[in-house]
C-alpha positions in Angstrom: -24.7 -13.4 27.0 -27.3 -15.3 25.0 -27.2 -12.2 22.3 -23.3 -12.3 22.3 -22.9 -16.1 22.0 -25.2 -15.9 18.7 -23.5 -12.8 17.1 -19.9 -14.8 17.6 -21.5 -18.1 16.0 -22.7 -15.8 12.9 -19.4 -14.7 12.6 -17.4 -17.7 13.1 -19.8 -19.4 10.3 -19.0 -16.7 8.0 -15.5 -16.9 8.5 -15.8 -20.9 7.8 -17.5 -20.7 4.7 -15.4 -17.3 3.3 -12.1 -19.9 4.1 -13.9 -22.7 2.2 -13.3 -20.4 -1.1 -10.0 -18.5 -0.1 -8.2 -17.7 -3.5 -5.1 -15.3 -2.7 -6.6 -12.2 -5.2 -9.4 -13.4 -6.1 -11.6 -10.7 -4.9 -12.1 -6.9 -6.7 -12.9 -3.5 -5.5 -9.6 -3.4 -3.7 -9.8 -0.1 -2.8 -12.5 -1.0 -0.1 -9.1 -2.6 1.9 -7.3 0.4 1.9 -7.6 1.8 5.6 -9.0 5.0 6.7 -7.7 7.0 9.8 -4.2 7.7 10.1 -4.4 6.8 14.0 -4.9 2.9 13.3 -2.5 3.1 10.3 0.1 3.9 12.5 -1.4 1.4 14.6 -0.7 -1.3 12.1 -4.4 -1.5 11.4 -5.0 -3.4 15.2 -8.1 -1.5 15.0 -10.8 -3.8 15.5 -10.8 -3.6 19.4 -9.7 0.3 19.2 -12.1 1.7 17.0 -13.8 4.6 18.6 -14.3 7.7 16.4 -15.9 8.4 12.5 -13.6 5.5 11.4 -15.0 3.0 13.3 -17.4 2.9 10.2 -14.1 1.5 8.5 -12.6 -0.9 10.7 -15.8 -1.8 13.1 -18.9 0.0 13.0 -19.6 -1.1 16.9 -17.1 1.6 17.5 -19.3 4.2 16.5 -21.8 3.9 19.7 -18.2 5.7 21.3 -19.4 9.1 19.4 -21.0 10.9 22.2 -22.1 14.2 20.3 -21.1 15.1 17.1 -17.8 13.9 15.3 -16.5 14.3 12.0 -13.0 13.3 10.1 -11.5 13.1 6.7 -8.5 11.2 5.9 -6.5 11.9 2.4 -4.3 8.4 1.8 -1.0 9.0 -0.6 -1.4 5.8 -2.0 1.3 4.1 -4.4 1.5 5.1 -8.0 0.3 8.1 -7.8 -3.2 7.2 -6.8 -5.4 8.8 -4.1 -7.9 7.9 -1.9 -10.0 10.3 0.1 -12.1 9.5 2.6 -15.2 11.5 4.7 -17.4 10.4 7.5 -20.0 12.3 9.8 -21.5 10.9 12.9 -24.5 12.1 15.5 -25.6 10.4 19.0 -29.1 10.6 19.5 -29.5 10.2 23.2 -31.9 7.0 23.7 -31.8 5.9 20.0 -28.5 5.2 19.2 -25.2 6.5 16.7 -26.2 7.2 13.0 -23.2 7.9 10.5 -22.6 8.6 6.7 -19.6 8.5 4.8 -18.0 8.6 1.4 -14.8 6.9 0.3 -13.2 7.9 -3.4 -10.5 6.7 -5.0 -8.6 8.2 -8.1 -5.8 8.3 -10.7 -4.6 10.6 -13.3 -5.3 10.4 -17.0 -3.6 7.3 -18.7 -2.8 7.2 -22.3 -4.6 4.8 -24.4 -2.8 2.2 -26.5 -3.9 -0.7 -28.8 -2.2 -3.4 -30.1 -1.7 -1.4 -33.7 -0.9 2.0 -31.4 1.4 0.9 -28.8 3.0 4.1 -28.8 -0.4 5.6 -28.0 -3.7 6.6 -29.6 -3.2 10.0 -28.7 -6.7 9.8 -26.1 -6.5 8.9 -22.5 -8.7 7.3 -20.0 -9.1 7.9 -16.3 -10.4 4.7 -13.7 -11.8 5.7 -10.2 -13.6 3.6 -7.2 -16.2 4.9 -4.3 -18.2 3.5 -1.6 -21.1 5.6 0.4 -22.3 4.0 3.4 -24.6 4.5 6.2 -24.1 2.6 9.6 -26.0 2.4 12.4 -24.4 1.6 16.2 -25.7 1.3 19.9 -24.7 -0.1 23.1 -27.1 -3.1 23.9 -25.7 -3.2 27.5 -23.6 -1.3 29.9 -20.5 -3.4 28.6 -21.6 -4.6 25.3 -22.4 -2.7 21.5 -23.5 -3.4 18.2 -23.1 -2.0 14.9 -24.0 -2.6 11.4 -23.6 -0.6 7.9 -24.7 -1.1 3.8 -22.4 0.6 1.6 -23.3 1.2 -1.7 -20.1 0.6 -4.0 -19.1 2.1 -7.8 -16.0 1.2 -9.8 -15.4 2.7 -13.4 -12.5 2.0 -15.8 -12.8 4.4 -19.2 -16.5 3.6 -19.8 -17.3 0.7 -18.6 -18.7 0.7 -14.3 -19.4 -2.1 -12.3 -22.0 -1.5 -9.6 -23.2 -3.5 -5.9 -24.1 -3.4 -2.4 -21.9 -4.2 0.9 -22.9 -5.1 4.5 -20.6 -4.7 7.5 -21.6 -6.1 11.0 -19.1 -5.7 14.4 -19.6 -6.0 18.4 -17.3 -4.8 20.4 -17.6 -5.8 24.7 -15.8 -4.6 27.3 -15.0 -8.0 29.1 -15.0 -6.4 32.6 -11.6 -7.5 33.4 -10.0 -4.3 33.7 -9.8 -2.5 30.2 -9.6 -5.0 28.2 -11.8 -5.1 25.3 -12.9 -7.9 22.8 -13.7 -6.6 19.2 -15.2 -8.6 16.1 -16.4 -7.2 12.7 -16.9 -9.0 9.2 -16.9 -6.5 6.2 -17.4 -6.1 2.7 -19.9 -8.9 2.8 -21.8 -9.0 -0.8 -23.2 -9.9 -3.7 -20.5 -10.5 -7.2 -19.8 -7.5 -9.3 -19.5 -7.6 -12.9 -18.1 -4.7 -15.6 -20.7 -3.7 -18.2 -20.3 -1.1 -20.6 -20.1 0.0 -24.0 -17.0 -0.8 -24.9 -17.6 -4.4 -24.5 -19.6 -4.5 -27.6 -17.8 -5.3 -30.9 -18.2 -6.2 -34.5 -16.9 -9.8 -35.3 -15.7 -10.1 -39.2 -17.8 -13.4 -40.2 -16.0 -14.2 -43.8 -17.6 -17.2 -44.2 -21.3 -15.3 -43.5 -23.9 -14.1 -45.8 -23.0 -10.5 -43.8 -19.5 -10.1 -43.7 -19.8 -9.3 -39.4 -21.5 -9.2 -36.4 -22.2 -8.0 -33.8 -20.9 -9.5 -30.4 -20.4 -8.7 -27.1 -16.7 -9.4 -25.0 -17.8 -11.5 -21.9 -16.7 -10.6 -18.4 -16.3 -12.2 -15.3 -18.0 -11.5 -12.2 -16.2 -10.8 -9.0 -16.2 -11.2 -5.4 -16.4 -8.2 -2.9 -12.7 -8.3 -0.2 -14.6 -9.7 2.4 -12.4 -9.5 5.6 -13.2 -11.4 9.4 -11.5 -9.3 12.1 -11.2 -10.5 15.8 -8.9 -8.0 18.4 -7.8 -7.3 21.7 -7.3 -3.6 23.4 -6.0 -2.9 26.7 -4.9 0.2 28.1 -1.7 0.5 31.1 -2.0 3.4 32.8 1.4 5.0 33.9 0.0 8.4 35.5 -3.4 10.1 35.1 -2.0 11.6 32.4 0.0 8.8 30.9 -1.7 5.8 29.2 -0.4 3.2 26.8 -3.1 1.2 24.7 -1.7 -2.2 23.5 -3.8 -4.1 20.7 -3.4 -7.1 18.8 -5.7 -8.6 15.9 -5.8 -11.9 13.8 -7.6 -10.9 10.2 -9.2 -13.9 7.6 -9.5 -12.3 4.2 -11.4 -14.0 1.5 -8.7 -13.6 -0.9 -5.5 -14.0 0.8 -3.8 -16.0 3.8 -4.6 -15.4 7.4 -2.6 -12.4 8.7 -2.3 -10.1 12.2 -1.1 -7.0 13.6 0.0 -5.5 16.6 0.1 -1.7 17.4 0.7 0.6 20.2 0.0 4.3 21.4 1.4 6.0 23.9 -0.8 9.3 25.1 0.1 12.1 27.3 -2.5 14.3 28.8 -5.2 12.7 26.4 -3.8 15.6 24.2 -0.6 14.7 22.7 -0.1 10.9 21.3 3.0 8.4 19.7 1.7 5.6 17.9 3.6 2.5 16.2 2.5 -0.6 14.7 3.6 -4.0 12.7 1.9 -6.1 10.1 2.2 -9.9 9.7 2.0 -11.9 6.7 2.0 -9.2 4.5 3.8 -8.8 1.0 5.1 -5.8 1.4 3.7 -3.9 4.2 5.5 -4.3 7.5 6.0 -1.5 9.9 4.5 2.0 10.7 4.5 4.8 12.6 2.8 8.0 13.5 1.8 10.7 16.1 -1.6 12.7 16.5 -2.5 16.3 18.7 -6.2 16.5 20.2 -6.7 19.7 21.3 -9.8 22.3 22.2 -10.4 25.3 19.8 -13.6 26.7 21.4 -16.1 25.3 23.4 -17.1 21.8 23.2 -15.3 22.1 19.8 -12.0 19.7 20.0 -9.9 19.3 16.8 -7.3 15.9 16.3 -5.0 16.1 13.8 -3.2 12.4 13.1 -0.5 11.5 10.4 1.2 7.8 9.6 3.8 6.4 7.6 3.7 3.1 6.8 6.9 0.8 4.8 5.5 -0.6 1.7 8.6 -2.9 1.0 9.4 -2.7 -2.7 6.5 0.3 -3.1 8.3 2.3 -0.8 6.0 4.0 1.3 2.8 5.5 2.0 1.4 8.7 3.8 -1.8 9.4 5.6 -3.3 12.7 7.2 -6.4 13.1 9.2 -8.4 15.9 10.2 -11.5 15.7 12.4 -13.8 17.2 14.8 -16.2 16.7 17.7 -18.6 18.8 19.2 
């Protein structure tokens, strides 16, 4: 108890001093809030509390001590405007030590056509921009009812030729509360040092006509910026209708550094622990609202089992966006 009521103080002081310096999009590297795992998307991303596979390294790394063997998954997100995000992760119980996992996010575009201010029809080159993060976490149950779980992500961005480069820490617990299923789920992420652009591009030649040299050489300044660091406190609680009917309810409040408070609910319904309907809604969004999904969890040989998950979520005014998931455990 004495372990747990330290790890929430850490947390709540964290979350005080992130919403000392709230500025609604503020914060770069964007692409470290798009969610991985089509099961929670269709969830509305009430995944804090539910978090129990390879994505738990995305949502709440105390989800990983869940991985009892081996497990790994790979999600491919359709995102808006044509960009993509990929994601992989790969996880391993040692018995008696804990859950070790790795994985890779990557984000992408196609090739843009570069225009200047005398070109705005175009230069006739192009330019490409692209994000990743590689992380390693680390997760364990402390007690019977209670685990831990931490991770350092190390985190690229590159527009054209200038790249930005940093390091990211994510923490989370997760405890069973012992009243029935419910479950209690914390995790702060993307906590960091600024960021800042550098590259050759930045460097210029400034026409001095008033100088003994005609120009010189100067250098474009840029502005650091802050990781999307994002506080995450949940509920989970499964109903059981029939030993092979169970519906898991969750609910989650979310404090982003760079935008106002917001929440989710989600639900999934599961039949057999083999077929499963999720649905979800987001609150105090811009655009996202509600999605929807279903997954299959079947055996292919052995201790092999193969889940398969898809969501679609309403981007308001963006339309929409897709998710699939693949992943294994054996």
């Amino acid at each position: 108890m004495k372990r747990l009521l330290i790890i929430i103080a850490v947390f709540a002081l964290a979350s005080a001093a992130s919403a000392g310096n709230s500025k609604v999009g503020s914060a770069g590297a964007q692409f470290l809030k798009i969610g991985v795992g089509s099961r929670y998307q269709a969830m509305g991303e009430a995944s804090v509390a539910t978090a129990n596979d390879v994505y738990s390294m995305f949502w709440n790394p105390a989800g990983l001590a869940s991985v009892d063997n081996t497990a790994v998954g790979f999600t491919n997100v359709n995102w808006v405007l044509d960009i993509n995000l990929n994601y992989v992760g790969l996880a391993r119980n040692f018995e008696g030590i804990g859950v070790f996992g790795v994985s890779a996010t990557v984000l992408s575009m196609g090739e843009q056509e570069i225009t200047t201010f005398e070109n705005q029809e175009g230069t006739g080159d192009t330019y490409s921009a692209s994000s990743y993060a590689i992380g390693l976490t680390y997760a364990r149950m402390l007690t019977a009812r209670f685990a831990f779980g931490g991770s350092v992500k190390y985190i690229g961005e590159r527009i054209h030729l200038e790249r930005s480069q940093g390091f990211a820490f994510d923490f989370g617990t997760l405890l069973q509360t012992g009243f029935r299923s419910l479950r209690l789920g914390m995790s702060i992420t993307n906590m960091g040092p600024e960021m800042k652009f550098d590259g050759p591009s930045l460097g210029l030649r400034y026409d001095n006509t008033q100088g003994p040299t005609g120009s010189v050489p100067v250098e474009l300044k840029v502005t650091p910026y802050d990781l999307p660091m994002m506080f995450r406190v949940g509920l989970a609680y499964d109903v059981d209708f029939s030993p092979n009917a169970r519906l898991t309810l969750a609910s989650e409040l979310r404090h982003p550094n760079d935008n106002v408070e917001q929440g989710a609910f989600g639900a999934e319904f599961g039949f057999a622990e083999k077929f499963f309907l999720r649905g979800g809604y987001k609150i105090q969004y811009e655009e996202e609202g509600l999605s929807l999904g279903g997954g299959l969890n079947t055996p292919i040989s052995g201790d092999t089992r193969l889940t398969v998950d898809y969501s679609w979520q309403d981007f308001g005014r963006l339309q929409s966006t897709q998710r699939f998931s693949v992943g294994f455990t054996f």
